[in-house]
HTML snippet that shows the backbone in 3Dmol.js (N, CA, C, O; Angstrom):
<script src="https://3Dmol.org/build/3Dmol-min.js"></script>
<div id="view" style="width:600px;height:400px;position:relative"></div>
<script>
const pdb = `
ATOM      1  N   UNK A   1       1.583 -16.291  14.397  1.00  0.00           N
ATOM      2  CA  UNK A   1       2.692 -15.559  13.799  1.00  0.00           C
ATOM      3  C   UNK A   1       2.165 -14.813  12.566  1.00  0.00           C
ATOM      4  O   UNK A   1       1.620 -15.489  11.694  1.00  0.00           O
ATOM      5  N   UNK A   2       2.289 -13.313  12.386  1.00  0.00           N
ATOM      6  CA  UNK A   2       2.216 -12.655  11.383  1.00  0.00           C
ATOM      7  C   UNK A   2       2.304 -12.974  10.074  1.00  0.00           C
ATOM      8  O   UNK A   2       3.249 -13.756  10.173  1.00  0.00           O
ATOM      9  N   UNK A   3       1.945 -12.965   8.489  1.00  0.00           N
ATOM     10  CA  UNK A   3       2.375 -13.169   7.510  1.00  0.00           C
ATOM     11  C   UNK A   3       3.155 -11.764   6.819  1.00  0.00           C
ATOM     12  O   UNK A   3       2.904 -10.603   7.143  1.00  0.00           O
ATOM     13  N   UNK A   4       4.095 -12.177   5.854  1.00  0.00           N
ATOM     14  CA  UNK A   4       4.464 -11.049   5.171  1.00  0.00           C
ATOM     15  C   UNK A   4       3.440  -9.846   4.488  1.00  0.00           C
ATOM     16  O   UNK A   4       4.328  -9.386   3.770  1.00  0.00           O
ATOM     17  N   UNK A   5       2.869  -9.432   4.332  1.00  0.00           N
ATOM     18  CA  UNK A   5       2.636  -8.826   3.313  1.00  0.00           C
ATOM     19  C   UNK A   5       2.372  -9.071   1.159  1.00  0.00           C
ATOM     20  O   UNK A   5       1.513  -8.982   0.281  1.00  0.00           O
ATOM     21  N   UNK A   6       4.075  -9.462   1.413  1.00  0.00           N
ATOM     22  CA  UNK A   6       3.953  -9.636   0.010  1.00  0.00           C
ATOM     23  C   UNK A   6       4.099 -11.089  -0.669  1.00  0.00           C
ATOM     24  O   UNK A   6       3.633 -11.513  -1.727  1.00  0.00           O
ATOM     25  N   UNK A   7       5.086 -11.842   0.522  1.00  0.00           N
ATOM     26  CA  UNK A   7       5.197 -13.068  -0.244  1.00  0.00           C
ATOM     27  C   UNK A   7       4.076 -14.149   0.844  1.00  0.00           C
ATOM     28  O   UNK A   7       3.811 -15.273   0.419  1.00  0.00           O
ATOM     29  N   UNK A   8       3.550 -13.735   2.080  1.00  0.00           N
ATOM     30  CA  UNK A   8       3.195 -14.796   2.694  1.00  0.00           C
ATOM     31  C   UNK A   8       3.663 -15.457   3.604  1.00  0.00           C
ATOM     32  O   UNK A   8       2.983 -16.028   4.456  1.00  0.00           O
ATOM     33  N   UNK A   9       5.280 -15.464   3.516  1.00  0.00           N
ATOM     34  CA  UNK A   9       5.735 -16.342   4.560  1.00  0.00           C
ATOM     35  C   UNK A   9       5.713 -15.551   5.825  1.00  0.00           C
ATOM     36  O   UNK A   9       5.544 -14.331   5.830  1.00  0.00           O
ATOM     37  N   UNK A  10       5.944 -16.511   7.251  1.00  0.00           N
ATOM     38  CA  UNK A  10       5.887 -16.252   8.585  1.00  0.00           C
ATOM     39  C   UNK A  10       6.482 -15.034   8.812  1.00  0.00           C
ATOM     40  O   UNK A  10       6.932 -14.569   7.764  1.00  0.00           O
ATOM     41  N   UNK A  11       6.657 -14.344   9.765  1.00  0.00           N
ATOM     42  CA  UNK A  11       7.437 -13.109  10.245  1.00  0.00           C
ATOM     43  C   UNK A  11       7.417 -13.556  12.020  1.00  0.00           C
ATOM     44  O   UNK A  11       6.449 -13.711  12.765  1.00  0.00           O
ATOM     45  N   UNK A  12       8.517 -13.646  12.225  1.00  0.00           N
ATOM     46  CA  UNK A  12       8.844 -13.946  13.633  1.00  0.00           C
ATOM     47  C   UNK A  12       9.339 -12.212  13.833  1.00  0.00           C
ATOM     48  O   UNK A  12      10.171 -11.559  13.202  1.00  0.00           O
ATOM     49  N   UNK A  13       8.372 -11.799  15.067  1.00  0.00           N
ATOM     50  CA  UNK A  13       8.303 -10.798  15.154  1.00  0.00           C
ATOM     51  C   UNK A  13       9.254 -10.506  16.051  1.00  0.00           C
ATOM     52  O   UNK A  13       9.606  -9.369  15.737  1.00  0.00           O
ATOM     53  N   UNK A  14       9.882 -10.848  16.980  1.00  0.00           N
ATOM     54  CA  UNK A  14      11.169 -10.764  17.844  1.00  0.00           C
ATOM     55  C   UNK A  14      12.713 -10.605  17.115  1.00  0.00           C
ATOM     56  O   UNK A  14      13.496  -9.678  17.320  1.00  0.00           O
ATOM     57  N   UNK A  15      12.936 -11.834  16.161  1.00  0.00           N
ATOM     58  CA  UNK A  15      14.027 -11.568  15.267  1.00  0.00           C
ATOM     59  C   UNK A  15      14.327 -10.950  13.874  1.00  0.00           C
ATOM     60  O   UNK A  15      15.347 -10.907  13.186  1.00  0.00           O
ATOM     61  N   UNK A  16      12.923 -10.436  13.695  1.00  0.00           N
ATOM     62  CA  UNK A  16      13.242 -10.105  12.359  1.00  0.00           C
ATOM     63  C   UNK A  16      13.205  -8.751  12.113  1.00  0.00           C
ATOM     64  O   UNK A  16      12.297  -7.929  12.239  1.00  0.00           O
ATOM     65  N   UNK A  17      14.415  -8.652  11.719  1.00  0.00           N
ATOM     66  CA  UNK A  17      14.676  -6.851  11.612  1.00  0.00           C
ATOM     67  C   UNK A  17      13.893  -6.068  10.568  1.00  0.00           C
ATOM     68  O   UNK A  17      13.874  -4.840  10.651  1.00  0.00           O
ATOM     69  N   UNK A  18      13.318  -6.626   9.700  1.00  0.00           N
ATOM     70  CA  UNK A  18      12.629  -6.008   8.558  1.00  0.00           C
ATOM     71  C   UNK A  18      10.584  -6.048   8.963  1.00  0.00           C
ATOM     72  O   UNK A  18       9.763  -5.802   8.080  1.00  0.00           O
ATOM     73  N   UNK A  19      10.367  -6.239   9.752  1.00  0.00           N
ATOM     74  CA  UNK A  19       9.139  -6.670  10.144  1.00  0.00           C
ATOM     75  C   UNK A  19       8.330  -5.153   9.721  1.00  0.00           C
ATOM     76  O   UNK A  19       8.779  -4.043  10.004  1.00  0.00           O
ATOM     77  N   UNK A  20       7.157  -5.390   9.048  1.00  0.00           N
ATOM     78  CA  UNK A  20       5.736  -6.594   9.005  1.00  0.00           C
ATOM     79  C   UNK A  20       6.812  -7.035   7.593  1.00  0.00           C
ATOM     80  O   UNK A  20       6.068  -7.436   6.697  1.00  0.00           O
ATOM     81  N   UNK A  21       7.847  -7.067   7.276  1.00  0.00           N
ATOM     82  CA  UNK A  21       8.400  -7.769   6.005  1.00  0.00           C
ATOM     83  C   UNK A  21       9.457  -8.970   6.428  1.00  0.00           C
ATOM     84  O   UNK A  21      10.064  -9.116   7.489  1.00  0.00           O
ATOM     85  N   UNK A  22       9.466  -9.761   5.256  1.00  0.00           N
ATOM     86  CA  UNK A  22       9.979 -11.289   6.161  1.00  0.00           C
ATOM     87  C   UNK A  22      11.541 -10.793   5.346  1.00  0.00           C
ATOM     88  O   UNK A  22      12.548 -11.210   5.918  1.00  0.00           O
ATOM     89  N   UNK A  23      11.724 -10.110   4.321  1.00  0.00           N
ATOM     90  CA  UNK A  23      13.020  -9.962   4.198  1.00  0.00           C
ATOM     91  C   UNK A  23      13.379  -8.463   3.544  1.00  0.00           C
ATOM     92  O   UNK A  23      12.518  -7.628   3.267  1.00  0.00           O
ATOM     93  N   UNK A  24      14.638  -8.308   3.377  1.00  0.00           N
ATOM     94  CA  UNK A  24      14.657  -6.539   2.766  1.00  0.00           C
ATOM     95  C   UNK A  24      14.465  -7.003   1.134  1.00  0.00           C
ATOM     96  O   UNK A  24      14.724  -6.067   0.377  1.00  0.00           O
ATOM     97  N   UNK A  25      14.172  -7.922   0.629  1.00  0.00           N
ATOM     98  CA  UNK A  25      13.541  -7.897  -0.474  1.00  0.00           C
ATOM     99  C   UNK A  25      12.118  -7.639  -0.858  1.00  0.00           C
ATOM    100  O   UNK A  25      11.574  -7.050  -1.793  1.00  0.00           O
ATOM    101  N   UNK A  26      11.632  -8.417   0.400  1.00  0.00           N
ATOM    102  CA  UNK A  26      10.003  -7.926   0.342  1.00  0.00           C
ATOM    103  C   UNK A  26      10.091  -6.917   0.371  1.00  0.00           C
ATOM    104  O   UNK A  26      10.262  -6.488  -0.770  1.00  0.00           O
ATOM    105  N   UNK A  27      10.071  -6.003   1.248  1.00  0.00           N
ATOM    106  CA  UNK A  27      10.484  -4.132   1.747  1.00  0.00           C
ATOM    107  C   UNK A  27      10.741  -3.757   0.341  1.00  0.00           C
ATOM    108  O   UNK A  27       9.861  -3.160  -0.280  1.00  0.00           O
ATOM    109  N   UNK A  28      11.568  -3.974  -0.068  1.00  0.00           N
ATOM    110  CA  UNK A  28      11.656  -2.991  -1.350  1.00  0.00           C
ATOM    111  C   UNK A  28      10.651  -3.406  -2.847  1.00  0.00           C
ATOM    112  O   UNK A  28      10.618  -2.584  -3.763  1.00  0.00           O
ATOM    113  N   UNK A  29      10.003  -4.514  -2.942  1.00  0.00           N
ATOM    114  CA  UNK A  29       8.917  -4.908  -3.318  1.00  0.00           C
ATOM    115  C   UNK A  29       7.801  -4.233  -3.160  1.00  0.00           C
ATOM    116  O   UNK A  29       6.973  -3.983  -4.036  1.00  0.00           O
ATOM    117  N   UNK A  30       7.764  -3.853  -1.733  1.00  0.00           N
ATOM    118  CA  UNK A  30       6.796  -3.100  -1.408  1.00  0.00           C
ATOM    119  C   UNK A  30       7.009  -1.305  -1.769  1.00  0.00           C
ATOM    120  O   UNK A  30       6.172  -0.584  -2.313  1.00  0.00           O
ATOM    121  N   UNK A  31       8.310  -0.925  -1.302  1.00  0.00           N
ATOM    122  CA  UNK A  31       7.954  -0.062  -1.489  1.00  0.00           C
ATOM    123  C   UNK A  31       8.514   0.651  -3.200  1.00  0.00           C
ATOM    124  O   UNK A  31       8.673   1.821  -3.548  1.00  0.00           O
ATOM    125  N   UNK A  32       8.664  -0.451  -3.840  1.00  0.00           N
ATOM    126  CA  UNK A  32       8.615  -0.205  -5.885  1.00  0.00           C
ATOM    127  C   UNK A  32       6.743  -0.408  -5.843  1.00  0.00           C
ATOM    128  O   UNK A  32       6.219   0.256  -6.737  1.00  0.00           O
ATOM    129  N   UNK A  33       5.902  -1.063  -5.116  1.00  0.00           N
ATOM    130  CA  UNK A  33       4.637  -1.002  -5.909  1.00  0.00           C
ATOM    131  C   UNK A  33       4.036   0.752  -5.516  1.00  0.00           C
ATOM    132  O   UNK A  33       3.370   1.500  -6.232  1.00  0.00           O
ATOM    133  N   UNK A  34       4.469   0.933  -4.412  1.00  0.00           N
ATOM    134  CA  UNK A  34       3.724   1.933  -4.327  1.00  0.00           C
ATOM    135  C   UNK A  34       4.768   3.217  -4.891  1.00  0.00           C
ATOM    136  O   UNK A  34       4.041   4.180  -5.135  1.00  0.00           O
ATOM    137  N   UNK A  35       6.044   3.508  -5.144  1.00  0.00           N
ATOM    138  CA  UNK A  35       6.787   3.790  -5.978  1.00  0.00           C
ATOM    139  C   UNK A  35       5.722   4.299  -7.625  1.00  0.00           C
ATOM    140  O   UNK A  35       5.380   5.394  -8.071  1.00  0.00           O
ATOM    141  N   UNK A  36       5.534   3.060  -8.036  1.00  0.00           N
ATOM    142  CA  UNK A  36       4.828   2.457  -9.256  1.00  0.00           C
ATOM    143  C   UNK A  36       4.062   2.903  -9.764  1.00  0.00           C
ATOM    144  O   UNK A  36       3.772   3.098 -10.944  1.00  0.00           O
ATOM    145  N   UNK A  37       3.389   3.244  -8.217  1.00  0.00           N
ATOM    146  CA  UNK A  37       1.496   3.082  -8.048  1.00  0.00           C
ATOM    147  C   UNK A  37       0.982   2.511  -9.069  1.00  0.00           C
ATOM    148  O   UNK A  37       0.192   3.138  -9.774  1.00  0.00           O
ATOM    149  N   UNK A  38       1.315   1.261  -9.340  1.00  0.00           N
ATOM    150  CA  UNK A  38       0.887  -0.187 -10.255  1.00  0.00           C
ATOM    151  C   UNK A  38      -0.040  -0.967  -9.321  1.00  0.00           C
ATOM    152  O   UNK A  38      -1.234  -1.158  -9.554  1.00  0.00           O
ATOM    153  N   UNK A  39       0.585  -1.374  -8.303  1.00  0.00           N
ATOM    154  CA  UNK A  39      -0.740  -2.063  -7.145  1.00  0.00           C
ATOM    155  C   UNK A  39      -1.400  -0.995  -6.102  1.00  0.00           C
ATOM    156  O   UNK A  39      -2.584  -0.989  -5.766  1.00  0.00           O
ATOM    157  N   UNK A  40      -0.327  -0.042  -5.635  1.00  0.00           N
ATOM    158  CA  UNK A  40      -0.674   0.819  -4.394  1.00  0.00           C
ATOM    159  C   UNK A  40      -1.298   2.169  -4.715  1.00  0.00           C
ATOM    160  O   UNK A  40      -0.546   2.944  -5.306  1.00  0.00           O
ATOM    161  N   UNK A  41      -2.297   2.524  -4.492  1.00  0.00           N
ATOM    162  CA  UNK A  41      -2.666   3.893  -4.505  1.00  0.00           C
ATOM    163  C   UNK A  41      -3.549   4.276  -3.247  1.00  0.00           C
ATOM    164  O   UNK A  41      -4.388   3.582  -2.672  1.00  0.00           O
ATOM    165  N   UNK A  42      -2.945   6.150  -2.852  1.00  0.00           N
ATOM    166  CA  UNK A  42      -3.976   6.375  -1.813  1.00  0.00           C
ATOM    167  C   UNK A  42      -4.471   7.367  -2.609  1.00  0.00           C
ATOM    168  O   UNK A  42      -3.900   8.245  -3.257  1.00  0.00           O
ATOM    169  N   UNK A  43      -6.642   6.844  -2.328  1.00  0.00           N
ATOM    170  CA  UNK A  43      -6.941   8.012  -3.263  1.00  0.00           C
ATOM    171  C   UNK A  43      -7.530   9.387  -2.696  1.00  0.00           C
ATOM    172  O   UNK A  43      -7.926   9.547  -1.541  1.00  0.00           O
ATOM    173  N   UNK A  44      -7.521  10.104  -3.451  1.00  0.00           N
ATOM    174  CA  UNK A  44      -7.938  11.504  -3.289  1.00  0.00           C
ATOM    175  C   UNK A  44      -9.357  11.596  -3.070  1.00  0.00           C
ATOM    176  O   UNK A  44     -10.330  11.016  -3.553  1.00  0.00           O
ATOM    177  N   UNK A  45      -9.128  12.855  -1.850  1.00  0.00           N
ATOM    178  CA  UNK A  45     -10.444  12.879  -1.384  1.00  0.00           C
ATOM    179  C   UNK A  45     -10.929  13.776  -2.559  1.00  0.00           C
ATOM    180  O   UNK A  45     -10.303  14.514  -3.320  1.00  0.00           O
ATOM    181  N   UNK A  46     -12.525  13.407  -2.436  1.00  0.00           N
ATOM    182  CA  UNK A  46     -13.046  14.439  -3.388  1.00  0.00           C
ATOM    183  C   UNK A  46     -13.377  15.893  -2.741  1.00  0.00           C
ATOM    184  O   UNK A  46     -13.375  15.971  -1.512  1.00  0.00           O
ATOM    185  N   UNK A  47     -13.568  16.671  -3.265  1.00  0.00           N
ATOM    186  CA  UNK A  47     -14.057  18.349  -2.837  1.00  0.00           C
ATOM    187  C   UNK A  47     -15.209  18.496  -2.913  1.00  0.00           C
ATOM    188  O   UNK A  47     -15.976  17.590  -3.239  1.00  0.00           O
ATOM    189  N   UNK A  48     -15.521  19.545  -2.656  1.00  0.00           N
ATOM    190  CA  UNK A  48     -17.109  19.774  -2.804  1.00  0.00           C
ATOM    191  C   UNK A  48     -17.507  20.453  -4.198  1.00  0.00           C
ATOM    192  O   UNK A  48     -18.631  20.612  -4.674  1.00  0.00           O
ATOM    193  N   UNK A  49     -16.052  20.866  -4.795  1.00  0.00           N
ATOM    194  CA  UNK A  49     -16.788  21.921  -5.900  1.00  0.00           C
ATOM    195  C   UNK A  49     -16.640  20.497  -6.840  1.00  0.00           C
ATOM    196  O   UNK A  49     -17.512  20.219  -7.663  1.00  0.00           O
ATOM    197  N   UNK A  50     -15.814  19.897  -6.695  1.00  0.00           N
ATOM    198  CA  UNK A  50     -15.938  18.699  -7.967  1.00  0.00           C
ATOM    199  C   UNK A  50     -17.398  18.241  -7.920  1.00  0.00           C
ATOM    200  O   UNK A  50     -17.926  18.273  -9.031  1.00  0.00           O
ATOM    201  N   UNK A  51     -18.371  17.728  -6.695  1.00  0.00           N
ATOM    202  CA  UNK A  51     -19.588  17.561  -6.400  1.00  0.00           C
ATOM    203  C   UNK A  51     -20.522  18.189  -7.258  1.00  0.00           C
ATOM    204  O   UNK A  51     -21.334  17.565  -7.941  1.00  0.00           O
ATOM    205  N   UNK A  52     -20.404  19.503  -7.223  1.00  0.00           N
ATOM    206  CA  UNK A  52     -21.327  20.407  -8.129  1.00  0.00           C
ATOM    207  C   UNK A  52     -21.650  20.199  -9.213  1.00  0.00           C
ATOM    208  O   UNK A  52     -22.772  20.108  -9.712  1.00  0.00           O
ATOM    209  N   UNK A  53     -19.737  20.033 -10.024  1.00  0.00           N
ATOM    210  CA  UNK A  53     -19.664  20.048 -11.613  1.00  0.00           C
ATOM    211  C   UNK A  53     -19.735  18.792 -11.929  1.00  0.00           C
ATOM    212  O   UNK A  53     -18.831  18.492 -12.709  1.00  0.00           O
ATOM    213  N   UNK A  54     -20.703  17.566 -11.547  1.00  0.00           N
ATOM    214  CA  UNK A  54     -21.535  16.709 -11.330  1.00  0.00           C
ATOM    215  C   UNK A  54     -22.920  16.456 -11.643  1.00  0.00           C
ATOM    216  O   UNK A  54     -23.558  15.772 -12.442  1.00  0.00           O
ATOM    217  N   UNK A  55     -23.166  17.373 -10.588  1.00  0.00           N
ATOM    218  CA  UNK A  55     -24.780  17.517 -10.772  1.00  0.00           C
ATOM    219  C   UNK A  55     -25.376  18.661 -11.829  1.00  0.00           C
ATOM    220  O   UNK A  55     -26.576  18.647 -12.101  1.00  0.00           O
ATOM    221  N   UNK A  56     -24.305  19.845 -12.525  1.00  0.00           N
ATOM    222  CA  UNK A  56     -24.746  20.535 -13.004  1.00  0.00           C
ATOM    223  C   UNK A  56     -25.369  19.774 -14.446  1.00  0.00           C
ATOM    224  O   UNK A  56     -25.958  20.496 -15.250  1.00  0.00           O
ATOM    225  N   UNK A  57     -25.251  18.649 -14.667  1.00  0.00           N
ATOM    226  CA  UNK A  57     -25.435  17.840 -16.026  1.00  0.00           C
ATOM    227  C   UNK A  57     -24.783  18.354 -17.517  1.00  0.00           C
ATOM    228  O   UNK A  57     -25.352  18.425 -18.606  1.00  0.00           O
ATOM    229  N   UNK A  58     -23.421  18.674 -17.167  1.00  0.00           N
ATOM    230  CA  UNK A  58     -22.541  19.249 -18.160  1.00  0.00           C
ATOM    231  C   UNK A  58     -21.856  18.173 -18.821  1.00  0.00           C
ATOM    232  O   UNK A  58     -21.045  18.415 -19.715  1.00  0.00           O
TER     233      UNK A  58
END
`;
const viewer = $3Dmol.createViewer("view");
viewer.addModel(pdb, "pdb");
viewer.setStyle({}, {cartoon: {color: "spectrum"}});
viewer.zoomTo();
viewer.render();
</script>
């Protein structure tokens, strides 16, 4: 059986309407961190010109 995400407990994946979350509290737990971006971040790809102004030794 699956774990939550945030708190750990089980997730019965047949009855539970909030799934991969074990309740709509987790769910919104989850989605205030990434809200937050305190725990969650997706990061940015880098470019190529950022690459340059790198190596130029500025």
């Amino acid at each position: 059986m699956p774990l939550c995400p945030v708190c750990d407990a089980p997730v019965n994946l047949e009855t539970t309407p909030t799934v991969p979350f074990c309740s709509d509290r987790c769910r919104l737990i989850d989605l205030g961190r990434w809200l937050d971006e305190s725990s969650y971040s997706v990061p940015e790809p880098r470019r190529a010109d950022d690459d340059s102004a790198d190596d130029d030794g500025a």
